[in-house]
C-alpha positions as CSV (number, residue, x, y, z in Angstrom):
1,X,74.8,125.4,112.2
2,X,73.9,126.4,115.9
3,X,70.3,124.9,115.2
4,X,71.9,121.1,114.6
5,X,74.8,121.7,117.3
6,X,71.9,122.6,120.0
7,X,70.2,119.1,118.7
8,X,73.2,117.0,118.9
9,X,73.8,118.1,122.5
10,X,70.5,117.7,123.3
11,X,70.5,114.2,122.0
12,X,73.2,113.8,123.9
13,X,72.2,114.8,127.3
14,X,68.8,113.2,126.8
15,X,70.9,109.8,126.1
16,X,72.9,110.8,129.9
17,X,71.3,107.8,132.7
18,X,73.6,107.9,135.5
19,X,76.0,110.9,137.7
20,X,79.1,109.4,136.0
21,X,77.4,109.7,132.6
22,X,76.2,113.6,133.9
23,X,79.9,114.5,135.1
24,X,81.5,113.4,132.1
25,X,78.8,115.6,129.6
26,X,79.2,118.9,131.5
27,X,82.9,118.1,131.5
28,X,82.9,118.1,127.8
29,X,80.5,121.2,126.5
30,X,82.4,123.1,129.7
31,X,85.8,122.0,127.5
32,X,84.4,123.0,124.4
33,X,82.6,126.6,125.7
34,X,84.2,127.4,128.3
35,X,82.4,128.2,132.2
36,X,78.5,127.0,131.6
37,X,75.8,129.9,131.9
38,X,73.3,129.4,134.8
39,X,70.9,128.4,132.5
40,X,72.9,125.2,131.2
41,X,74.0,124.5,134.7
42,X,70.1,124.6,135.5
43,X,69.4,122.4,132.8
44,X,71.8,119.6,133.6
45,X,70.4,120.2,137.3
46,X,66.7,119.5,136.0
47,X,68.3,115.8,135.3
48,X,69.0,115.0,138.2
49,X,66.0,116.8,139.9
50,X,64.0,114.1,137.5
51,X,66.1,111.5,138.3
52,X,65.6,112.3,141.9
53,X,61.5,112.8,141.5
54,X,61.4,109.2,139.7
55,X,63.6,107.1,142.7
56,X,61.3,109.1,145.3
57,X,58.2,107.5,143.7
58,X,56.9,110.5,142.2
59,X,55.2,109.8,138.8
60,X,55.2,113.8,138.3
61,X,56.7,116.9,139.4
62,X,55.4,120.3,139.1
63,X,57.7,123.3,139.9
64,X,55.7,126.6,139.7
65,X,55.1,129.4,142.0
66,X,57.9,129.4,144.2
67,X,56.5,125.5,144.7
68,X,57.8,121.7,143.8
69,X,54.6,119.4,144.0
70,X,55.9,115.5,143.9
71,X,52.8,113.5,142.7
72,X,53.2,109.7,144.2
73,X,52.0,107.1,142.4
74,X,48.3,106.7,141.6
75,X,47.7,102.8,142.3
76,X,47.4,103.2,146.2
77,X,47.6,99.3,146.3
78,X,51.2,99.7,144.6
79,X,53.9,97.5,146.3
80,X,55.8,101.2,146.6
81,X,53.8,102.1,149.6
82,X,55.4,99.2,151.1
83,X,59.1,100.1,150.6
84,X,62.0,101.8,152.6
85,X,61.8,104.4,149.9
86,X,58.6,105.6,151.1
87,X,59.2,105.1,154.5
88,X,62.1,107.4,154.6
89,X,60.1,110.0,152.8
90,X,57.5,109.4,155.4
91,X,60.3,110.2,158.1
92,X,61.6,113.3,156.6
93,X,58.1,114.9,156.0
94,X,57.9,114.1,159.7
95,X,60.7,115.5,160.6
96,X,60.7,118.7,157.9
97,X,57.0,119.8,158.6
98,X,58.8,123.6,158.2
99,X,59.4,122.7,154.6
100,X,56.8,120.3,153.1
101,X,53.7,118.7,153.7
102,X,52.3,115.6,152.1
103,X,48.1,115.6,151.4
104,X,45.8,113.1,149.6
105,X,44.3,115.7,147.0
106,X,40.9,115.1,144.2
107,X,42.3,114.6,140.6
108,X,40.4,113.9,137.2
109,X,42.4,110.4,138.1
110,X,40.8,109.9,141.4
111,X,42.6,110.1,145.1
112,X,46.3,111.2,145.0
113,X,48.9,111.5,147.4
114,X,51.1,114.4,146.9
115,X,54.5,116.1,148.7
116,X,54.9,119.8,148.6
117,X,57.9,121.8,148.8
118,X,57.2,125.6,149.3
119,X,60.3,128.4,149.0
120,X,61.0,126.7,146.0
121,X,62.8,129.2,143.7
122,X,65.5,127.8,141.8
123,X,66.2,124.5,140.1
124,X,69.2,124.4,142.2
125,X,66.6,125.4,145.5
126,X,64.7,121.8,144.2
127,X,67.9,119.5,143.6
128,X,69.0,120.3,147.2
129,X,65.4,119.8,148.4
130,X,65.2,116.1,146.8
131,X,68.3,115.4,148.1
132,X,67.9,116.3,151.6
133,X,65.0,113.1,151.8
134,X,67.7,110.3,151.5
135,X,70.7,112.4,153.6
């Protein structure tokens, strides 16, 4: 049935950890259904915008309202805040002022240091953001 096809694919994808891996499963569903919809192409793009989120030290990412909010990690004694990671995110909020802006901002889980993206409209828009940090 279409229910249990839609299941195994998503099993599938959901099993996907690296580019390689990504590649190959949008090679195969575009082999068995021919050119992907946008909607499948913005799905396997919401992979790589989570892998993205999770190497940039985000612990969450909110897309909503034409906005991507990157929440860093809460423990502001982490070891991340020490790492070229962060520095280069540092650098490119720096140097993209136009674009984002990181704040400290009041949760329910105290103090938290988040980056926002605005002109955020597409998953496609916040893959190409993400990636412009470590180019």
């Amino acid at each position: 049935t279409v229910i249990t096809e839609r299941l195994n694919l998503s099993q599938e994808l959901s099993n996907v950890e690296t580019e390689e891996e990504l590649t190959s499963y949008e090679q195969h569903i575009t082999d068995r259904f021919g050119e992907l919809p946008v909607q499948a192409k913005d799905l396997l793009h919401s992979v790589q915008v989570k892998w993205l989120a999770k190497n940039i030290g985000f612990e969450r990412l909110i897309l909503k309202q034409g906005k991507m909010i990157g929440y860093f990690i809460s423990d502001q004694q982490s070891p991340y805040y020490q790492t070229e990671t962060f520095t280069k995110v540092l650098q490119f909020v720096q140097q993209n002022m136009s674009i984002c802006k990181m704040k400290e901002k009041e949760t329910k889980q105290g103090l938290r240091l988040l980056l926002t993206f605005d002109n955020i409209t597409s998953i496609d828009k916040a893959l190409l953001s993400l990636q412009s940090i470590f180019s």
